[in-house]
N, C-alpha and C positions, 0 to 999 in steps of 0.2 A: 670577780666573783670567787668567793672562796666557799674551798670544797668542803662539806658538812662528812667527820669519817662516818661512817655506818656504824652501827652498834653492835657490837660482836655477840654471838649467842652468851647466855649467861652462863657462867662459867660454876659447876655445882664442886665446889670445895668444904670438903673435910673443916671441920668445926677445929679451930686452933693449929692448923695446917695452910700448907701449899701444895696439898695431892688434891688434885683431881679426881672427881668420875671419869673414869676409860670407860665410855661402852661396848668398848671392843675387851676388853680386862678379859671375861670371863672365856670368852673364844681362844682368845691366845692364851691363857692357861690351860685350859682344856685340851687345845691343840698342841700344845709340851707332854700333857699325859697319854694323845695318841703317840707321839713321835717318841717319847722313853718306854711306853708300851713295846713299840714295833723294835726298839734296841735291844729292850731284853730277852726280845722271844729270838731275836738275831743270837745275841750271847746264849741264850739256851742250846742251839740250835750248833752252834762255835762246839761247847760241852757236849752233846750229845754224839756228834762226829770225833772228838776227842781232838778238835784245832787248837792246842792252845796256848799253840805260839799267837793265834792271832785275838785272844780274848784280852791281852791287856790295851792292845790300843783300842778293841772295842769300848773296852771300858773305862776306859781314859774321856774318849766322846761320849758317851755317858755320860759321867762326873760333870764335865763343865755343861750337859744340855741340862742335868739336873741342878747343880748351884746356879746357872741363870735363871732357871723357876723358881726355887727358893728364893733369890734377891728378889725376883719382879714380885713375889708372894707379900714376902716382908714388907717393904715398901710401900706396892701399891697397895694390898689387900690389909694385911696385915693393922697396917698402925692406921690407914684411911679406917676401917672397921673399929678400931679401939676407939676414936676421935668420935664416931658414928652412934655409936652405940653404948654412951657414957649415961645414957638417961635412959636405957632399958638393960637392968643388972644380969637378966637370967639371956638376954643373948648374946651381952658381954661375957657374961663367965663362958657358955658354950664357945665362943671363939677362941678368948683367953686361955680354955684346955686343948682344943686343937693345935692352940700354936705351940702351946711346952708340949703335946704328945708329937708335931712335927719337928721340932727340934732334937728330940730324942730319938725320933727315926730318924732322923737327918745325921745323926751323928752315927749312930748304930749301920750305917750305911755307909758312910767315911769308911769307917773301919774297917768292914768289909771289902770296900774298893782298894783303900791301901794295902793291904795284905794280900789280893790279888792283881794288883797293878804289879807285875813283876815279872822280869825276864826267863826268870828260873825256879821255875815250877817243883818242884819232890813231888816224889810220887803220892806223898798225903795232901799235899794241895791237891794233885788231878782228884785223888779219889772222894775229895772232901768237898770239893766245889759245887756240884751239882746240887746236893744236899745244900747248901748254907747258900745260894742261888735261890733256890727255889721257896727257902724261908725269907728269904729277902723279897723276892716277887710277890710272894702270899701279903707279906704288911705292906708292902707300894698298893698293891692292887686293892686291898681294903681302905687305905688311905685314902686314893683317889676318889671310889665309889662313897666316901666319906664327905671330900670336898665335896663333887660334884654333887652330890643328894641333899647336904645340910649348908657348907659353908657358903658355897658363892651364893647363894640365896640371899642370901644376907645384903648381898652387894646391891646397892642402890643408890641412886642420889640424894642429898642430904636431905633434899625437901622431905623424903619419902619417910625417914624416921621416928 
């Protein structure tokens, strides 16, 4: 008797793609903006006490908790989304502007990180930090309430299009 496999749930892929629906996607992104939340009110927190011998390796973990979100972004959301929404143009373009205005904070935030990733602090880094910290928290935190309110909405399985 030969065994018959079973049929595997059907698998919802992205139009001209090999990404997958995660239904898990939007939880584990979500749960990257609790967990870089709770980072940077640590770094605030680092500035405010004036620690800051210990703000660059905060912000070292940082950096790479944030460029893992942005890859798993790019990838799963990102280009699954562009493949998704090729035959509805006005939620294409809205995602298509998210992603160049995430990539420009994403960059604008590099820069910030590398110029305070550093051993040796002057005293116009200490005094400048806090200030340019907190413009940096202000666009994360509108960002996020940006994803979370408009973009992952979007997210669905192909049938759903």
């Amino acid at each position: 008797m030969t065994a018959v496999p079973e049929k595997s749930a059907p698998k919802h892929v992205a139009p001209n793609t090999n990404i997958s629906y995660d239904p898990e996607l939007v939880a584990k992104l979500e749960a990257d903006h609790k967990r870089l939340l709770m980072m940077f009110t640590a770094i605030t927190k680092m500035a405010e006490k004036e620690e800051f011998h210990k703000i660059p390796k905060a912000l070292n973990t940082f950096r790479r908790t944030l460029n893992a979100h942005l890859l798993l972004e790019n990838v799963k959301l990102y280009i699954y989304l562009k493949n998704c929404l090729a035959s509805d143009p006005a939620s294409l373009e809205l995602m298509t502007g998210m992603q160049v205005e995430m990539q420009a904070i994403a960059r604008a935030v590099a820069k910030f990180l590398k110029k305070y990733i550093t051993l040796s602090w002057t005293p116009e880094m200490k005094r400048d930090f806090a200030k340019e910290l907190a413009r940096v928290g202000s666009i994360l935190v509108d960002r996020i309430d940006s994803e979370e309110e408009t973009l992952y909405s979007l997210y669905m399985t192909p049938d759903n299009f």
